[in-house]
C-alpha positions as CSV (number, residue, x, y, z in Angstrom):
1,X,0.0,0.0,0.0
2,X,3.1,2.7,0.8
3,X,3.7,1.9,-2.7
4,X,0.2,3.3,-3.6
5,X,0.4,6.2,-1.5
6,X,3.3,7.2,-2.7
7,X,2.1,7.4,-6.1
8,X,-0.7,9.5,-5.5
9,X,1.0,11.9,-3.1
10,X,3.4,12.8,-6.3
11,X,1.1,13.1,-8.7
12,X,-1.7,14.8,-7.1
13,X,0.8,17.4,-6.2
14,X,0.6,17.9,-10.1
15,X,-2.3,20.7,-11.1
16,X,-5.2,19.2,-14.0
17,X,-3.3,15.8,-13.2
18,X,-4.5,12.0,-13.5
19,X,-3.6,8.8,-12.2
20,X,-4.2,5.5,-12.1
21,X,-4.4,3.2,-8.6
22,X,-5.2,-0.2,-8.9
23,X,-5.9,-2.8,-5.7
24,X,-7.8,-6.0,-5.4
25,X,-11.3,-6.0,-4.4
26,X,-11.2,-6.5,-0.5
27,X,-7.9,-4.2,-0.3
28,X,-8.1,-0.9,1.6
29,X,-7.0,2.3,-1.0
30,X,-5.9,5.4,0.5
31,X,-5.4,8.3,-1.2
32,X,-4.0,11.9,-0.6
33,X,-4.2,15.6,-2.2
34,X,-2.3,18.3,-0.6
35,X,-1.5,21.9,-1.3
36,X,0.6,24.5,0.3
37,X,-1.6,26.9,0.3
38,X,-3.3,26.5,4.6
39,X,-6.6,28.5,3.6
40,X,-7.4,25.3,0.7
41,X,-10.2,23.5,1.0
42,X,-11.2,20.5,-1.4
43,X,-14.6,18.8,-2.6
44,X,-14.2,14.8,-3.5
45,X,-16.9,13.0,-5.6
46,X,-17.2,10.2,-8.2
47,X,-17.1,11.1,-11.7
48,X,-20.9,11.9,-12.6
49,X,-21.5,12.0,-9.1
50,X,-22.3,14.8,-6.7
51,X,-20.2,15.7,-3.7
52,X,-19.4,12.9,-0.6
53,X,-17.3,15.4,0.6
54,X,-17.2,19.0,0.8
55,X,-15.5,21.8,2.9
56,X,-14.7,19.3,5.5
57,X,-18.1,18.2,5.7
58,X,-19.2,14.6,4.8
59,X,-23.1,15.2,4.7
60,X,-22.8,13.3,0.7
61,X,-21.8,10.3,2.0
62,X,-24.1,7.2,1.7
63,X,-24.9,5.1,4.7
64,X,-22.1,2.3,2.7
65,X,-19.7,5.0,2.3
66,X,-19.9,6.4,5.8
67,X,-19.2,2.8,6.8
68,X,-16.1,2.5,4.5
69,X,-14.8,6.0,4.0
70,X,-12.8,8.1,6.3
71,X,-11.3,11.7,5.4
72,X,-8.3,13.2,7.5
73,X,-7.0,16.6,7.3
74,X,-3.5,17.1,8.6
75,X,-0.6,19.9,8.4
76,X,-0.7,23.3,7.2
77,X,2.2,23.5,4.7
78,X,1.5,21.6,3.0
79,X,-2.0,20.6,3.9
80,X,-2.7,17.2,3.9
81,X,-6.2,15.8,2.7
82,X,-6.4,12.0,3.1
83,X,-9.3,9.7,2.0
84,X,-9.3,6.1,3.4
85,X,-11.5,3.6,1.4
86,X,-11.9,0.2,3.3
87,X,-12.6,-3.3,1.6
88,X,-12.8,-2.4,-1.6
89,X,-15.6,-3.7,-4.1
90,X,-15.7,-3.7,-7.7
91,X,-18.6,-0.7,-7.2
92,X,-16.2,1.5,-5.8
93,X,-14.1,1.7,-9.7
94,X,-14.7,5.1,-11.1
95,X,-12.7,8.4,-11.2
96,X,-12.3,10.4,-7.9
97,X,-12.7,14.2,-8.6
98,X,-10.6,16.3,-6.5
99,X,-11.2,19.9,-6.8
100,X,-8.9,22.8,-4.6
101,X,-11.4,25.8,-3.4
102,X,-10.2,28.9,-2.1
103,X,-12.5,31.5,-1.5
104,X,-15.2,29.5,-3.4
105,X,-13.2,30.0,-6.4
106,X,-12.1,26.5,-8.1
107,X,-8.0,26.6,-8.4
108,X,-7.5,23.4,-10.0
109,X,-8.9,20.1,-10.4
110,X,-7.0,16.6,-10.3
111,X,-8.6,13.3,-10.8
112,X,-7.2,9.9,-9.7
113,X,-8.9,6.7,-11.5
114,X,-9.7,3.7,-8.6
115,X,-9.2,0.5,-10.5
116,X,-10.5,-2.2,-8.8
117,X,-9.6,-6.1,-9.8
118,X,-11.8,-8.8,-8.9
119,X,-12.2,-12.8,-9.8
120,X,-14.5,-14.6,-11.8
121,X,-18.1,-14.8,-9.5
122,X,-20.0,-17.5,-8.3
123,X,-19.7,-20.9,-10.2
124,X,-23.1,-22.5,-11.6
125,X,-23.4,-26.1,-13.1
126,X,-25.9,-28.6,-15.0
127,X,-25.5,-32.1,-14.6
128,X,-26.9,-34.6,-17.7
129,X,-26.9,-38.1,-16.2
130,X,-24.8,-40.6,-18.4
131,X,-23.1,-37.9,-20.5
132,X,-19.9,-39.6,-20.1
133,X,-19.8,-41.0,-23.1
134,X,-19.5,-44.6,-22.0
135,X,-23.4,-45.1,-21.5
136,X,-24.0,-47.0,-18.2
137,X,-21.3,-48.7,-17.6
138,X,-18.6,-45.8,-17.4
139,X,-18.3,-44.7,-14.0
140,X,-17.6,-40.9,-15.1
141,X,-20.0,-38.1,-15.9
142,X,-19.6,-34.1,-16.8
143,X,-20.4,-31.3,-15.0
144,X,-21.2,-28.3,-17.3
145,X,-20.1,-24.9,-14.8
146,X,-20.1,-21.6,-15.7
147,X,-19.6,-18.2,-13.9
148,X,-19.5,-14.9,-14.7
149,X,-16.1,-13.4,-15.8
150,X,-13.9,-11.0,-13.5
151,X,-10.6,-8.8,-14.3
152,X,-8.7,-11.5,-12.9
153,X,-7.5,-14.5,-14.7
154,X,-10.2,-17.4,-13.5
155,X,-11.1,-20.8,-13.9
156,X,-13.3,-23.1,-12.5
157,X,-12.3,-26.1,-10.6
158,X,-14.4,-29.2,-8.9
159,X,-13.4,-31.5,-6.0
160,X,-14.1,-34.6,-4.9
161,X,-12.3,-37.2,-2.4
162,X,-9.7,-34.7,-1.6
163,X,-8.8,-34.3,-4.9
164,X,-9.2,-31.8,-8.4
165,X,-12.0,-33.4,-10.5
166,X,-9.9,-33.4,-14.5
167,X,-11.2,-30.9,-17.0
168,X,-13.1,-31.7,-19.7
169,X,-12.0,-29.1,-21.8
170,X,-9.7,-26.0,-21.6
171,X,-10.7,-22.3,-20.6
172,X,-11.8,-20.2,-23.5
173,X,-9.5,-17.4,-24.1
174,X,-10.3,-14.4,-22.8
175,X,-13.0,-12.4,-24.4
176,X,-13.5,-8.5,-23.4
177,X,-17.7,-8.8,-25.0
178,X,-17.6,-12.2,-23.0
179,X,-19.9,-11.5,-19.3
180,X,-19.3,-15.2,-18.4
181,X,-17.4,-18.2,-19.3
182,X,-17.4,-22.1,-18.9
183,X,-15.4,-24.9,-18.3
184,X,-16.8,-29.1,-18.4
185,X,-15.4,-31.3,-15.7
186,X,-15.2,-34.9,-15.0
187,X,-16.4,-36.5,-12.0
188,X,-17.0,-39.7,-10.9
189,X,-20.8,-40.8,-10.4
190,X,-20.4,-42.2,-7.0
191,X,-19.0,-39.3,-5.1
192,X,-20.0,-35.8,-3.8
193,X,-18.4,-32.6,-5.8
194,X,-17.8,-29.3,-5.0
195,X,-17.5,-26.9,-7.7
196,X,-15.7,-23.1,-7.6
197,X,-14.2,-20.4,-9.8
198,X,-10.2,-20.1,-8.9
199,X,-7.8,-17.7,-10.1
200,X,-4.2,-19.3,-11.1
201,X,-2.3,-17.6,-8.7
202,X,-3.8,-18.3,-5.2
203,X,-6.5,-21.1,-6.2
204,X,-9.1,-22.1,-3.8
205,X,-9.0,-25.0,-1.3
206,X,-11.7,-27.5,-0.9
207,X,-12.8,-25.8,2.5
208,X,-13.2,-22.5,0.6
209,X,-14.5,-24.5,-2.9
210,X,-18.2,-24.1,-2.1
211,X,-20.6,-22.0,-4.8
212,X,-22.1,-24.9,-6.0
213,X,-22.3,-28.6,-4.6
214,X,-23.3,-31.8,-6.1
215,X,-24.7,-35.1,-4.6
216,X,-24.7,-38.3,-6.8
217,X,-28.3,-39.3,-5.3
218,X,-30.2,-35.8,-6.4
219,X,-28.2,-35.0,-9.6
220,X,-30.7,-32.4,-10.9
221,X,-30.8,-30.3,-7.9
222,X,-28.3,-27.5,-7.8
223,X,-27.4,-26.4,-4.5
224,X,-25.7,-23.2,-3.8
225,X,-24.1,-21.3,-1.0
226,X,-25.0,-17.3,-0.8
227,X,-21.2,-15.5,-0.6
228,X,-19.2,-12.6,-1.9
229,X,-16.0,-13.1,-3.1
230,X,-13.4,-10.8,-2.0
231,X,-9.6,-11.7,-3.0
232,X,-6.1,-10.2,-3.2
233,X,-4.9,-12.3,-6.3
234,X,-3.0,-10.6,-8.8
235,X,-4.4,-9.9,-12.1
236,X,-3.2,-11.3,-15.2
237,X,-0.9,-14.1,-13.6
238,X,-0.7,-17.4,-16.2
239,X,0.8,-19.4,-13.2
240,X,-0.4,-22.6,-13.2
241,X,-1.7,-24.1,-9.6
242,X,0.9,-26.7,-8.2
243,X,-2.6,-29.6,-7.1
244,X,-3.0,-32.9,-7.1
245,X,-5.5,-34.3,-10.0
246,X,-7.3,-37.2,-9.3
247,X,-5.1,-40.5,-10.5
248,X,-7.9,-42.8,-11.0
249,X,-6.7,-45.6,-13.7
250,X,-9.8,-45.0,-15.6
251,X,-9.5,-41.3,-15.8
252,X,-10.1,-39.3,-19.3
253,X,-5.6,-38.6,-19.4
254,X,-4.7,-35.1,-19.0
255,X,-7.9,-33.8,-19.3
256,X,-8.3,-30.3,-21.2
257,X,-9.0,-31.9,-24.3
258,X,-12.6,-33.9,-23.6
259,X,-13.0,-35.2,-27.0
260,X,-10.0,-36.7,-26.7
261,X,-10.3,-38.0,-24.2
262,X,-13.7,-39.5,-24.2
263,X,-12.0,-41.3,-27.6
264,X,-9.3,-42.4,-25.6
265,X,-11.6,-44.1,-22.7
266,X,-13.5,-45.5,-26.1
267,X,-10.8,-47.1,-26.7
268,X,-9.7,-48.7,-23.6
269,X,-12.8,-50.1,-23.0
270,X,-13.2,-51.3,-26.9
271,X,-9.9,-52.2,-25.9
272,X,-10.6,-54.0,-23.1
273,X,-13.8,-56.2,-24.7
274,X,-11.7,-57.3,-27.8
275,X,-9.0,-58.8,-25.4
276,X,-11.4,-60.4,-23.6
277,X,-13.7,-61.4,-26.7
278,X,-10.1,-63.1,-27.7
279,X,-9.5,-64.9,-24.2
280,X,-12.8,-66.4,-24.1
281,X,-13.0,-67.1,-27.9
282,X,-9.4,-69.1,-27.0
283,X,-11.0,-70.8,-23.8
284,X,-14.1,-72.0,-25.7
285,X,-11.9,-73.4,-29.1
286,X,-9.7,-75.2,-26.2
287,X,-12.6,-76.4,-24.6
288,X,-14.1,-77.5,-27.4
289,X,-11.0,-79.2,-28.7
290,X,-11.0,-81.1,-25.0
291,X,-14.9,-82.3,-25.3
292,X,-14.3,-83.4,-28.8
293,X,-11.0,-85.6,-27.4
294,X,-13.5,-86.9,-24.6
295,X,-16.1,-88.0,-27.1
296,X,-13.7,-89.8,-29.5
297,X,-12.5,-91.4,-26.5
298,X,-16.2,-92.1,-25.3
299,X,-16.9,-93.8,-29.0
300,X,-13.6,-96.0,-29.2
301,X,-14.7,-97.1,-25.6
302,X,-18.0,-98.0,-26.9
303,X,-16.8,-99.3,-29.9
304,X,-14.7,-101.6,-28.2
305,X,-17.0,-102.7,-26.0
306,X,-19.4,-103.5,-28.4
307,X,-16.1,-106.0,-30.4
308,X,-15.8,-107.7,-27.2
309,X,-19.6,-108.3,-26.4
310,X,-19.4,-110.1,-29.9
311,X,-16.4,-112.2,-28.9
312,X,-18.0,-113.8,-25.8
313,X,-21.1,-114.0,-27.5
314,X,-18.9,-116.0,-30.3
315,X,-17.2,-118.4,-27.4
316,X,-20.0,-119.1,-25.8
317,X,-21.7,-120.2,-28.9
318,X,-18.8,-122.2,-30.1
319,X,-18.3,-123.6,-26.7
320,X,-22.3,-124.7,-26.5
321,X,-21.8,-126.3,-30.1
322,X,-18.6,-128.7,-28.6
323,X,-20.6,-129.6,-25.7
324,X,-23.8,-130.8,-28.2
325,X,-21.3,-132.7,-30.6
326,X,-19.7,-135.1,-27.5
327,X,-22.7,-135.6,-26.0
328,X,-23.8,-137.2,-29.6
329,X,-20.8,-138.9,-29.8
């Protein structure tokens, strides 16, 4: 913040000046005008806005700014004017008018531009049962999120077990007409998920990852927890978080590129059936090849059985005919 300050403090010192100071929504912004002149006075108010503050009085002030807003004078020479604004909100962006009275006559104006960054807002989803690609069988499904944009870099992110749910597809590129933007997930049907916008530089936690939350058993209902988010993430950062994505052996690889991967768990699976199609087809030929050995086996034994019925049969015949032939004799 001294950084800030200091900025102001030099160029505000500037007649007809303008400057630029930039914080993250929930940051405190202080500003300060000064002049050397002890008989200055000053009026403060938002560009196409009347007065909050004039000739030390702060009668302009709204209930939220009286809340948030303190003005201190200090010094003669120079004289010191210094507005403190407290948790900062994207509402509070605009240009702050500074104008230096002196006898009611205007001596010069400077203006000072409060730039105010914010993340991407509260996260939103749809759930389509079996839209996994895998029909019932595939133990994933998709989460389509989306959330409105903010100033700072975003994306959204799902957890479940402890870990980061993989994405189905990538962030769209940043899009200035864009109000909101999307991002698919993956998560697995069996498990509670809880869904959230992050920014890259400081992502969320799952204690903090709550705007919307999903239970396998009532996938249509959304469920959504009323909050604000304040941050003080740094705009523009392309830092990739350092998490853990869930390892699952079935899981769509990398993620970021859904179609992809829905064709590479396609083919795992179609995989999968042909090996098994092949093992079983292998098992049956074998078996086969067993049962016909057994039945070759089974007709030699009965063939053989039938040659010897016919050679008793024979003896006994020949035997009953020698008996007949002595007794005759």
């Amino acid at each position: 913040m001294e950084k800030i300050i200091a900025l102001t403090v030099i160029i505000c010192m500037i007649p007809d000046s303008a400057s630029t100071v930039q914080v993250n929504e929930g940051e405190d912004a202080l500003f300060e005008f000064q002049s050397n002149d002890p008989d200055i006075n000053i009026s403060l108010r938002f560009e196409g806005h009347a007065a909050f503050y004039q000739f030390g009085s702060s009668e302009g002030m709204n209930q939220d700014q009286k809340n948030r807003y303190t003005i201190k004078v200090e010094g003669t020479a120079p004289k010191i004017f210094k507005l403190h604004i407290r948790n900062t909100n994207r509402l509070d962006a605009n240009t702050i008018v500074c104008q230096f009275y002196k006898d009611a006559v205007i001596e010069r104006t400077e203006r000072t531009t409060l730039s105010v960054n914010y993340p991407a807002g509260i996260v939103t989803c749809i759930h389509t049962p079996n839209d996994g690609g895998l029909g019932f069988y595939d133990p994933w499904t998709i989460l389509k999120c989306i959330a409105e944009r903010g100033t700072i870099s975003s994306y959204i992110v799902c957890y479940q077990n402890g870990m980061i749910s993989p994405p189905f597809d990538k962030e769209p590129p940043l899009n200035s007409s864009d109000s909101h933007f999307s991002q698919t997930i993956w998560i697995k049907k069996t498990a509670p998920a809880s869904c959230c916008s992050s920014t890259y530089e400081h992502p969320f936690d799952m204690s903090r990852c709550n705007h919307y939350l999903w239970e396998p058993e009532e996938p249509e209902v959304p469920h959504h927890t009323p909050m604000f988010i304040t941050s003080t993430y740094t705009a523009g950062s392309t830092i990739t978080p350092d998490v853990n994505v869930d390892p699952d052996p079935l899981q769509y690889p990398e993620g970021g590129d859904g179609n992809k991967s829905r064709q590479t768990a396609l083919n795992v699976l179609t995989g999968t059936i042909t090996f098994m199609t092949i093992v079983l087809t292998v098992f049956a030929f074998g078996l086969f090849q067993i049962l016909w050995k057994l039945t070759m086996i089974a007709k030699d034994i009965t063939d053989n059985m039938n040659t010897l019925q016919i050679i008793v049969c024979e003896n006994r015949s020949l035997t009953s005919n020698t008996y007949r032939d002595d007794a005759t004799g």
